[in-house]
N, C-alpha and C positions, 0 to 999 in steps of 0.2 A: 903197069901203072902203080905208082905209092896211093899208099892213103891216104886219106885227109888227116888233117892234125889236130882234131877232135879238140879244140880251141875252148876253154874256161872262161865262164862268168859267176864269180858265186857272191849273193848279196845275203845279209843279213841285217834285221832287223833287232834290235835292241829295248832296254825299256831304261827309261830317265829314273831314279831312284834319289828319291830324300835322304842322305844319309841317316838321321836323327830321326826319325820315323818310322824308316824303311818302306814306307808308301810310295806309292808313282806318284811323279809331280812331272808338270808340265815343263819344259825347257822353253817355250815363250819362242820358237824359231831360234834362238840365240847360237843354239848349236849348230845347228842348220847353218846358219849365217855364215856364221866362224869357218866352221870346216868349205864351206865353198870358195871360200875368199884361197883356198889353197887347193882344195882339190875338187872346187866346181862341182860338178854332176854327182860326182863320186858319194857324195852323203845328200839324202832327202829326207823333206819332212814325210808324214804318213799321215791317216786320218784323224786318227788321237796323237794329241798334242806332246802326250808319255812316249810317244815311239821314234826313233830315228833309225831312218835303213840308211845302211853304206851296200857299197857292191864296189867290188873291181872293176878293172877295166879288160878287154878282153886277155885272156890269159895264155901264152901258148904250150905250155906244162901244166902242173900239179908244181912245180916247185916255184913257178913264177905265185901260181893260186898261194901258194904258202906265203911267199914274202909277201905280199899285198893284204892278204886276209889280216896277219900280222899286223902291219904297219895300220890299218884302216882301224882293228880295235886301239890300237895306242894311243892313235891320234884321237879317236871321238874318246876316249877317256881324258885323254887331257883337255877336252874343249868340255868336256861334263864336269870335270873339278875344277873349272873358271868360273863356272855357275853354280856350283856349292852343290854339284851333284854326283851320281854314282851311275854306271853302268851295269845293268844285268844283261846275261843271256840266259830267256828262259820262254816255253813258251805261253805259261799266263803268271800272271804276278799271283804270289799266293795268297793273299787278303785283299790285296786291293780292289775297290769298283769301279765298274766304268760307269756306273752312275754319277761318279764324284770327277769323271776325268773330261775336259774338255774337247772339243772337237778343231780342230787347226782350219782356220777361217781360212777357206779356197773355194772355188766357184766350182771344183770336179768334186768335190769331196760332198759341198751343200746338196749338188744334185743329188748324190748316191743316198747320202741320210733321208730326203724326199724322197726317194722311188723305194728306198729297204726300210725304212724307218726303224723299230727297235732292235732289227738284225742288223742293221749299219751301228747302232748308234751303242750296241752291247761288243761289237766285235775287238774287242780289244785283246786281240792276240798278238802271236809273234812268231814269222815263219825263217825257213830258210831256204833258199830260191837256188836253182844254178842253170844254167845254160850251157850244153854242149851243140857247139859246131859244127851242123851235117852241110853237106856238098848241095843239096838241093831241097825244095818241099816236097818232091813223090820221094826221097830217100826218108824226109822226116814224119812223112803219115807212116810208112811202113814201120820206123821204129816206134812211133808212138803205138799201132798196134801190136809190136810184140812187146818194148817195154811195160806195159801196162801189170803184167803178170809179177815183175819186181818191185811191184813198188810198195805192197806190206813190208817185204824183206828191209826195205831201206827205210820204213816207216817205225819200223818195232825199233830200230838201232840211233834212231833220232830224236825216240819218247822222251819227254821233259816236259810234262801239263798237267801232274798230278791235281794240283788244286786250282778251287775256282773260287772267290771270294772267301777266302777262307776256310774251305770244307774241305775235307779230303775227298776226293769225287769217287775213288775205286776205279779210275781208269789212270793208263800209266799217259794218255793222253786228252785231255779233256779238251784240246786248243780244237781238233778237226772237230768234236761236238758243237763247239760254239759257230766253228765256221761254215757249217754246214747248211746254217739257215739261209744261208746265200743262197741264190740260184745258181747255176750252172757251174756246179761246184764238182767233186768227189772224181770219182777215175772214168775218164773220157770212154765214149764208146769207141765202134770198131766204124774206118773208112776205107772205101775201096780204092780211093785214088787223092791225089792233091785238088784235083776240081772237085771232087765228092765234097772234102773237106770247106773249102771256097763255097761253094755254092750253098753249106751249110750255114757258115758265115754268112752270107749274102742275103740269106732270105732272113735271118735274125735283125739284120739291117734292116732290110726292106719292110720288116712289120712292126718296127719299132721296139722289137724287144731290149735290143743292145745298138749304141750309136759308133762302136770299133771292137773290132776283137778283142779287146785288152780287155771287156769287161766278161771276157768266157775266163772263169777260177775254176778250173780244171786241176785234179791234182800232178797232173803230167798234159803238156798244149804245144803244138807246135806255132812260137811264135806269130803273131799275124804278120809284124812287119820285119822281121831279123829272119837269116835261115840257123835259126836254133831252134833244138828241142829244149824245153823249160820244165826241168822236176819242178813241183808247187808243194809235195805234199808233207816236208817234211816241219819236225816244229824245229824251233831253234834252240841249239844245243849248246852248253853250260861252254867246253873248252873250245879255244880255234881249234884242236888237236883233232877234234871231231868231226867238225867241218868240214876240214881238208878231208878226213876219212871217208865221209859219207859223199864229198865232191870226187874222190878219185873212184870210187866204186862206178860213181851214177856215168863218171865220162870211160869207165873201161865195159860195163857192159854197153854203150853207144860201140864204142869199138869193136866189141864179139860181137854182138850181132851184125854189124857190117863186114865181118870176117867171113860168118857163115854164108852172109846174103853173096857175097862173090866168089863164096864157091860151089855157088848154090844149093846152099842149105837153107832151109826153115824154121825159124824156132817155131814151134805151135803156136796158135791164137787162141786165147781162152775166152769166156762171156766176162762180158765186166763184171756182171751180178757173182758170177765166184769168185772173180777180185778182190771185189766187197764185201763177201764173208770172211777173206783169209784180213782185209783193213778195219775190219771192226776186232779182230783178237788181236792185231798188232794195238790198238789204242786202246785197248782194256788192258790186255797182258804183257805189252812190250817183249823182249823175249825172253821171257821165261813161259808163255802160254803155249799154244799149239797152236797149227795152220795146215792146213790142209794141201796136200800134194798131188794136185791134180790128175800128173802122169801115171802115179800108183792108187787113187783113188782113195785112200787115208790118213788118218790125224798122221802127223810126225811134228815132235820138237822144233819151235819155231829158229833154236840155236842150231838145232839137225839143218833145218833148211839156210838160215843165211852162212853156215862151213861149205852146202854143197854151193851155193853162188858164187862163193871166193872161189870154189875148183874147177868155176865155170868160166868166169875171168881171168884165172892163173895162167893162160897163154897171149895172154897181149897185155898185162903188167908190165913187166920188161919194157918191150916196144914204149911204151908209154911212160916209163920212167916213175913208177906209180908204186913198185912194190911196196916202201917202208909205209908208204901213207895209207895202205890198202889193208897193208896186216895190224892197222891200227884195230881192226874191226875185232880181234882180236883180244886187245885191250877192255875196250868197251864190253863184251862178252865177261870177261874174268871182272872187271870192276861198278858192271852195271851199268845200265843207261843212267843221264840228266836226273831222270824221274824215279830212277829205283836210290841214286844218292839223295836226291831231295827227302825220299820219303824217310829213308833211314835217319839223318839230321834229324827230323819230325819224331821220330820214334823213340830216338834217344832223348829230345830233350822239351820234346809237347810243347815246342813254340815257334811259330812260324816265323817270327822275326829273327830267329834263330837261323834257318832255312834260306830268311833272304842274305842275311850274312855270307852264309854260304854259295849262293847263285853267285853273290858278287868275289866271291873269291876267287872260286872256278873259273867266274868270267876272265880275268887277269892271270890266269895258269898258262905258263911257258912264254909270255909273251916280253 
């Protein structure tokens, strides 16, 4: 039997930028508009009227995911500089507030500011989303159970939220803080089957909590209505260079572990709650902190653990056509996360508009 072709989605979320201020300012749906009149689905509004997500369409490589990711920044930057705007990718703006930023008049959005109210209506962050391809929903509960355990590793390497209205926060991620006031948020628990999962779903329906699985923010879900798995937890990172990186990691460990599972191997199952301690030192220290390695029961180098991941995925990169995009992780290690260049900008020149100059530099690198 081949395998499946572990097929790409990866969207990203953006923020609208006042050139001559450097504040968020609203694009008024305009960009919205614009980009669908060509590529439809492909660009959406979001909650706050500052965001615009694009996403691909489904991808059947890493190098399809490249051209598209590509093409998708170029084109919403030219429909932002129609509107006397700018493009960041970052995942919170460095001074700006959401107290000053408007809400995007939609009938899903009013409900959600009504039931969260100032954790709706503060969340003005900025993520980066991907969907890999499995064969089934009992193939996708099972990876969502072992994946779980990776997903600091991909978290530390995606940090870019140093600040939040202006303050340096002392976390290399401030964006999962802020979105955490959500409910049914942070790293899924464990299910023993696809009906376990279903039937979880179903009774969150049936009592009102959630009216469709789209509103479970999970930082890893297996879609309710697509058969993908959906990384959630990463923020959005300054180059496309990164994306692709952290998109080809996310779809080659899909692929190890369905490597093992057919031949019948196990990756171990960890508690969420140690999850959660190793994703609370990715969003403080990104990787330069430390994480805990379950298997040996001790601290080790958070950069010690994402080299042993890449040597964990070094046998189905090939297959996947993923090597150069994977040893990007690489890059990012020797030059720093989003969040450790952000800071240094800050450092060197004590002015955050400084900073956002910089987000939007980054943003437009290689493209």
């Amino acid at each position: 039997m081949s395998s499946p072709k572990f097929t790409l989605g990866i969207e990203e979320e953006f923020q609208t930028i006042d050139p001559n201020t450097r504040e968020l300012r609203s694009h008024l749906s305009q960009i919205v508009e614009g980009g669908q009149m060509t590529l439809h689905e492909q660009v959406k509004a979001e909650m706050h009227q500052a965001v615009v997500e694009v996403g691909t369409t489904i991808c059947n490589d890493i190098t399809e995911g490249r051209e598209q990711v590509l093409m998708l920044r170029r084109h919403v930057m030219e429909l932002a500089d129609k509107q006397g705007l700018k493009i960041g990718a970052a995942g919170t703006h460095p001074f700006s507030r959401w107290q000053e930023q408007p809400i995007t008049p939609d009938a899903r959005y009013d409900k959600i500011v009504e039931e969260l109210q100032e954790a709706a209506r503060s969340n003005l962050v900025f993520g980066m989303h991907v969907h890999i391809g499995i064969e089934n929903r009992e193939m996708g509960v099972y990876m969502m159970n072992t994946l779980r355990y990776f997903l600091p590793h991909l978290f530390a390497l995606s940090t870019n939220s140093p600040f939040w209205e202006g303050r340096e926060t002392g976390y290399k991620s401030f964006r999962t803080k802020v979105f955490e006031r959500f409910p049914r948020t942070g790293i899924p628990g464990f299910f023993h089957s696809a009906s376990d999962y279903d039937e979880f779903i179903a009774l969150l329906i049936k009592t009102g909590c959630i009216d469709n699985g789209k509103k479970i923010w999970w930082d890893l879900r297996l879609h309710p209505f697509f058969d993908t798995i959906e990384y959630r937890i990463c923020d959005m990172m300054l180059r496309a260079d990164e994306t692709i990186c952290v998109a080809a990691i996310m779809q080659a460990l899909v692929a190890k572990i369905y490597k093992l599972k057919m031949q019948n191997l196990n990756f171990r199952i960890y508690r969420s709650a140690l999850v959660k301690e190793n994703k609370w030192r990715a969003a403080r220290y990104g990787i330069d902190g430390r994480m805990i390695d379950f298997g040996k029961n001790e601290e080790v180098p958070t950069r010690q653990l994402i080299l042993e991941l890449l040597d964990f995925i070094d046998d189905v990169v090939d297959d996947l056509g993923s090597r150069h995009e994977v040893e990007y992780a690489l890059k990012i290690m020797e030059m720093g996360t989003g969040a450790d260049r952000q800071l240094q900008v800050f450092r060197e020149t004590g002015d955050l508009h400084r900073v956002v100059d910089f987000i939007l530099q980054e943003t437009a690198h290689g493209l």
